[in-house]
C-alpha positions in Angstrom: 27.1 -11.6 19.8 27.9 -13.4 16.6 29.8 -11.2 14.0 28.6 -11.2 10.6 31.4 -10.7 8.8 34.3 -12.3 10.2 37.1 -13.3 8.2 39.2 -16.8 8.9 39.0 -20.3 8.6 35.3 -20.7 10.5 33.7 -17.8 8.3 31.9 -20.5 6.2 30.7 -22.4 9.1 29.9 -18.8 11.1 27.4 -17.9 7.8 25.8 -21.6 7.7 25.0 -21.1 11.2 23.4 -17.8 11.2 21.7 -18.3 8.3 23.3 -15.5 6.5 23.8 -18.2 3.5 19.4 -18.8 3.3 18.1 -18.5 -0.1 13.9 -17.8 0.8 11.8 -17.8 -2.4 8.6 -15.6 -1.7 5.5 -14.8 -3.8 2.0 -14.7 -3.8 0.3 -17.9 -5.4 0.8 -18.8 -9.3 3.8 -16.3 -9.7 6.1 -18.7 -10.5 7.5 -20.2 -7.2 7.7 -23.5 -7.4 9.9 -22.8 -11.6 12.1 -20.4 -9.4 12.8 -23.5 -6.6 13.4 -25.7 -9.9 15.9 -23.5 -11.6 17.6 -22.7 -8.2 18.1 -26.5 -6.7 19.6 -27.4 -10.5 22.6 -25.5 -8.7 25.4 -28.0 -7.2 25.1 -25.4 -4.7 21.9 -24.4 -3.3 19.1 -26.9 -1.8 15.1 -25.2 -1.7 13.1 -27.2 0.3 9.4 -27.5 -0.9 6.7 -25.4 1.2 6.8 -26.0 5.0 3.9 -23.5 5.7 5.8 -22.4 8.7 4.3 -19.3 9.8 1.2 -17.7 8.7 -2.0 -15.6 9.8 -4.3 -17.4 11.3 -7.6 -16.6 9.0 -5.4 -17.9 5.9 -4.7 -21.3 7.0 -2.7 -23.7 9.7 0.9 -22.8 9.9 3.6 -25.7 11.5 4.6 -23.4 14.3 1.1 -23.2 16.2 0.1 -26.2 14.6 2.9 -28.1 17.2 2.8 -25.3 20.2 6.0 -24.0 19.0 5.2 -20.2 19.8 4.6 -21.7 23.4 8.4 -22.8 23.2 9.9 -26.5 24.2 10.4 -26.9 27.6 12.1 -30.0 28.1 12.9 -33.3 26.2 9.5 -34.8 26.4 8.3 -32.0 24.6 11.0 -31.9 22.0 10.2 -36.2 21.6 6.4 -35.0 21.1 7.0 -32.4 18.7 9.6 -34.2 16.3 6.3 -37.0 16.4 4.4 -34.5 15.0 7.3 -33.3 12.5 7.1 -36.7 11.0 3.5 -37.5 11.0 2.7 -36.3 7.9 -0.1 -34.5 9.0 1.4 -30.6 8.7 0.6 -28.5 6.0 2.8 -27.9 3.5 4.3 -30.9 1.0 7.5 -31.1 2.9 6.2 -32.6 6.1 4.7 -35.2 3.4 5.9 -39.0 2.8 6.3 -38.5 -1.1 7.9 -41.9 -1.8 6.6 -45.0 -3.6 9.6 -46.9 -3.4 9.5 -47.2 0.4 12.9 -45.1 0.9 12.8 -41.6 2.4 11.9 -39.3 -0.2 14.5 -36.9 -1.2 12.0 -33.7 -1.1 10.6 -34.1 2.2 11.3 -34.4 6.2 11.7 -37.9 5.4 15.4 -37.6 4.6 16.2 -36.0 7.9 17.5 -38.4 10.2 15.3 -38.3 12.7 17.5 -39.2 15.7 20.2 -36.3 14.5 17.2 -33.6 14.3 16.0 -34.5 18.0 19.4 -34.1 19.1 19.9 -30.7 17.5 16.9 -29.5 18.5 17.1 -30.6 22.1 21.3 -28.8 22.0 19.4 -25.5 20.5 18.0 -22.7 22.3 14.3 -24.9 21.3 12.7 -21.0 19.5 10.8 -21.1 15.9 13.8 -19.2 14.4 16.1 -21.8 15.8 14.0 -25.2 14.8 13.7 -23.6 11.1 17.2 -23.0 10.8 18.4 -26.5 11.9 15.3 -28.0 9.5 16.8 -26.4 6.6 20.5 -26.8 7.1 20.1 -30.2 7.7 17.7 -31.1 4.6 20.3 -29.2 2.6 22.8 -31.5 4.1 20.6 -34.8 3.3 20.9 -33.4 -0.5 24.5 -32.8 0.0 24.6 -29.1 -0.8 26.5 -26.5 1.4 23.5 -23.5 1.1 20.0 -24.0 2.1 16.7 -22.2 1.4 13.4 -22.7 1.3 10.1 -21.9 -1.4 7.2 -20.2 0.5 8.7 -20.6 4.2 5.9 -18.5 5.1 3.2 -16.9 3.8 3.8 -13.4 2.4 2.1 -11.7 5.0 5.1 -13.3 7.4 7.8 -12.6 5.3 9.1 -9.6 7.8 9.5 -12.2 10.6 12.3 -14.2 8.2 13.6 -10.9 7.3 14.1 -10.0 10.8 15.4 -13.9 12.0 18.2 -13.4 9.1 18.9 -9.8 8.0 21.8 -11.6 5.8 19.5 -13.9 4.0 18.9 -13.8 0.4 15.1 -13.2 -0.8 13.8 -14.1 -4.2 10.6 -12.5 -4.7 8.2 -13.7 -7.5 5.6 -11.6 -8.7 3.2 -11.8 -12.0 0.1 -10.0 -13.4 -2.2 -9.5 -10.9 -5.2 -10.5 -13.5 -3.2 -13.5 -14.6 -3.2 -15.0 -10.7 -6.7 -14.5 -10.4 -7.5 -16.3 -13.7 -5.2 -18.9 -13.1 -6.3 -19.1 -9.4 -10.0 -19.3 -10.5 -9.2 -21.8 -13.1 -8.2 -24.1 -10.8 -11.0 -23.7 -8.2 -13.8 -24.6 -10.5 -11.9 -27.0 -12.7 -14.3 -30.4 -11.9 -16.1 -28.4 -9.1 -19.7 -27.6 -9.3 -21.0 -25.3 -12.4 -24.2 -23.7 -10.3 -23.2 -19.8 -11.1 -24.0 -19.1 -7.3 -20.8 -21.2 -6.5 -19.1 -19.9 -9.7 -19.6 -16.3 -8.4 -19.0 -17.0 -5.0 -15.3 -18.2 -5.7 -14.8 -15.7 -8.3 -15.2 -13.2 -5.3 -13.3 -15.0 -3.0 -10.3 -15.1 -5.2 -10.4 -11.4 -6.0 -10.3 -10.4 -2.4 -7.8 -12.7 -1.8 -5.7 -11.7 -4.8 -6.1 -8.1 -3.6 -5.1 -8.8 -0.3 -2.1 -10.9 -1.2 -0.8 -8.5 -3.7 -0.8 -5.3 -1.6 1.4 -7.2 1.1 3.7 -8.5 -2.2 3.8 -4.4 -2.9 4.8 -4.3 0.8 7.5 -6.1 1.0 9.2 -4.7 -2.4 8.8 -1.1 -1.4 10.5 -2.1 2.2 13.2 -4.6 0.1 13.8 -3.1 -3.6 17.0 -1.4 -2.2 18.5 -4.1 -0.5 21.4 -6.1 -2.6 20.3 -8.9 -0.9 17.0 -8.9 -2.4 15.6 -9.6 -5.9 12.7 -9.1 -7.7 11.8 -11.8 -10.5 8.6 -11.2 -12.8 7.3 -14.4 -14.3 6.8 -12.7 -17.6 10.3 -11.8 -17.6 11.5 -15.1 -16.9 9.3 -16.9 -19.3 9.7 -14.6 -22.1 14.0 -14.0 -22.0 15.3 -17.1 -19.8 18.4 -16.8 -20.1 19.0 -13.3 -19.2 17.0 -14.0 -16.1 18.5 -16.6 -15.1 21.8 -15.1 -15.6 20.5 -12.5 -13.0 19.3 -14.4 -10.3 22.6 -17.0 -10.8 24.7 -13.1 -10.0 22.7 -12.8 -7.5 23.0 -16.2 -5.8 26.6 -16.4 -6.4 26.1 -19.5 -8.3 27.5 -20.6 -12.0 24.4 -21.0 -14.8 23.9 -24.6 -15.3 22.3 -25.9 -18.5 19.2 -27.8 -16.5 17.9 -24.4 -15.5 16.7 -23.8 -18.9 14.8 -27.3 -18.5 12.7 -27.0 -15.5 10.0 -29.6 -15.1 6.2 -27.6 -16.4 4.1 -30.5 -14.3 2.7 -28.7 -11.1 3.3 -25.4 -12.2 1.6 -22.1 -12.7 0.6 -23.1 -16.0 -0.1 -26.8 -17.8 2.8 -29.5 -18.4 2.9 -32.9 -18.3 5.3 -35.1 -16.4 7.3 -35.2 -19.6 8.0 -32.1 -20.6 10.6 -29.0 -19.6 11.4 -25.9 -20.3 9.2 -22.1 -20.1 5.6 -22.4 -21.6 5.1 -19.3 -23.5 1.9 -19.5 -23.8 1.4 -19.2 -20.1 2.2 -15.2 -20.8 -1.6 -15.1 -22.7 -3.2 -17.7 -21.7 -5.4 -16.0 -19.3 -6.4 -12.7 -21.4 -8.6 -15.2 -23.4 -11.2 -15.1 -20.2 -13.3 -12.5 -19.7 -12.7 -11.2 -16.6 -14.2 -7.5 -17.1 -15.4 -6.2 -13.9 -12.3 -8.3 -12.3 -10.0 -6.6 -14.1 -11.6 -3.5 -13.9 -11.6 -3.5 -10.2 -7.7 -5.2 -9.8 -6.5 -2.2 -11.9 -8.1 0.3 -9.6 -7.5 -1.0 -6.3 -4.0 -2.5 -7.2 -3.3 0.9 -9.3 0.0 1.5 -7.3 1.0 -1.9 -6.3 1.2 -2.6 -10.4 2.9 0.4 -10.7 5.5 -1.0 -8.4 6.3 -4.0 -9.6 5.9 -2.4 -13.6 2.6 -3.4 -14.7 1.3 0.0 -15.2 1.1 0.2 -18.6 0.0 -3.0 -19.6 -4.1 -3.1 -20.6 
């Protein structure tokens, strides 16, 4: 059995192969993920891949690992051939299994810049299981960018998170949470942005969204009651990180083991939680209000009764 904490000239090596090194952003939707990945990968140190989608319940969505027959295992090299096919077909959920380019070279952020010869040989030399494939994935996109750490933003969904926990009991996890009102607003906003305006549809996603909020958030509340003692886990509340950058950023870099760089107080605002143009960086402030001007009252209502103690947990008790 591999020990964890060897000391000697292979210890570096030892923790880049059992994934005791992994940096693995989770969060529920719109709580800030994808401005903790941009903050993080400004390190010299670290590499966050974007969302692979790797594991997940099966009413939520496709997940990469049944998506290929992984859970059924990979028997022998045909398989392996067939499944690094699908790896690279763009066809898997999740934006890393995409071809992002325009300029007809790999892209940086994706699968692409895996050689893919190097990850059929690894795979085929490995023991062929889901933890194994994910680990070689990641270390070796980290090593495409040149970094010695590797992690990854949304590996899983939430609800999956235990499984990672168990794979690597020496991994770091960064856990976003926000508001659980300003998800749902956000989330909403999005749905019916250019969709239909007939208020069956507008009620019927409004609904959707709340359960799914709910259900999402209880599992966040989940995994920080099982985590919150752990010093390898930490718990980062987008209104905190908006509101004082710097501090928080100072925090998570002490927790990473990484220097502060200046470009983590500039991360990109396109894509984000909240609005930004290709052209602009930095921490929206805005985003902190922006939902309380929708009336959300039975919503709310409800969120603040079912999700009484999972607010509680994360410190949102006493906000109206």
């Amino acid at each position: 059995m591999k020990r964890r904490h060897s000391i000697g000239t292979n210890e570096g090596e030892e923790r880049w192969q059992s994934g005791e090194d992994f940096v693995l952003i989770a969060g529920c939707a719109r709580t800030g993920t994808k401005l903790c990945r941009s903050i993080i990968n400004s390190s010299d140190d670290i590499n966050v891949t974007n969302e692979l989608h790797y594991l997940a319940p099966w009413w939520i969505r496709r997940d990469v690992v049944r998506t290929t027959g992984l859970s059924r295992g990979l028997p022998n090299g045909v398989a392996v051939t067939r499944f690094i096919d699908l790896l690279y077909s763009t066809r898997l959920p999740g934006t890393f299994w995409k071809d992002l380019s325009r300029s007809g070279r790999p892209h940086p952020n994706t699968i692409m810049a895996i050689p893919r010869e190097r990850l059929e040989v690894l795979i085929k030399e490995s023991e062929r299981t889901p933890r194994d494939i994910f680990s070689i994935l990641l270390r070796e996109h980290a090593r495409s960018r040149g970094k010695p750490r590797a992690g990854a933003k949304l590996p899983v969904h939430i609800a999956s998170m235990h499984v990672l926990v168990r794979w690597y009991p020496y991994c770091r996890v960064v856990h976003t949470v926000r508001d659980p009102r300003a998800i749902y607003c956000s989330m909403v906003r999005a749905d019916l942005r250019s969709r239909s305006r007939r208020p069956l549809y507008r009620f019927t996603v409004r609904l959707k969204r709340l359960l799914y909020v709910v259900y999402q958030y209880r599992i966040a509340a989940s995994l920080h009651r099982e985590q919150r003692n752990s010093i390898r886990y930490i718990l980062v509340r987008f209104e905190d990180l908006v509101s004082q950058p710097e501090a928080e950023i100072q925090k998570l870099c002490c927790f990473l083991g990484v220097k502060p760089a200046p470009a983590m107080l500039r991360p990109p605002l396109k894509n984000s939680s909240f609005v930004g143009s290709s052209n602009e960086a930095g921490f929206d402030k805005d985003a902190l209000v922006r939902w309380r001007s929708e009336r959300i009252p039975v919503a709310g209502f409800l969120m603040r009764i079912v999700l009484r103690k999972a607010m509680k947990d994360f410190g949102y008790e006493r906000l109206s």
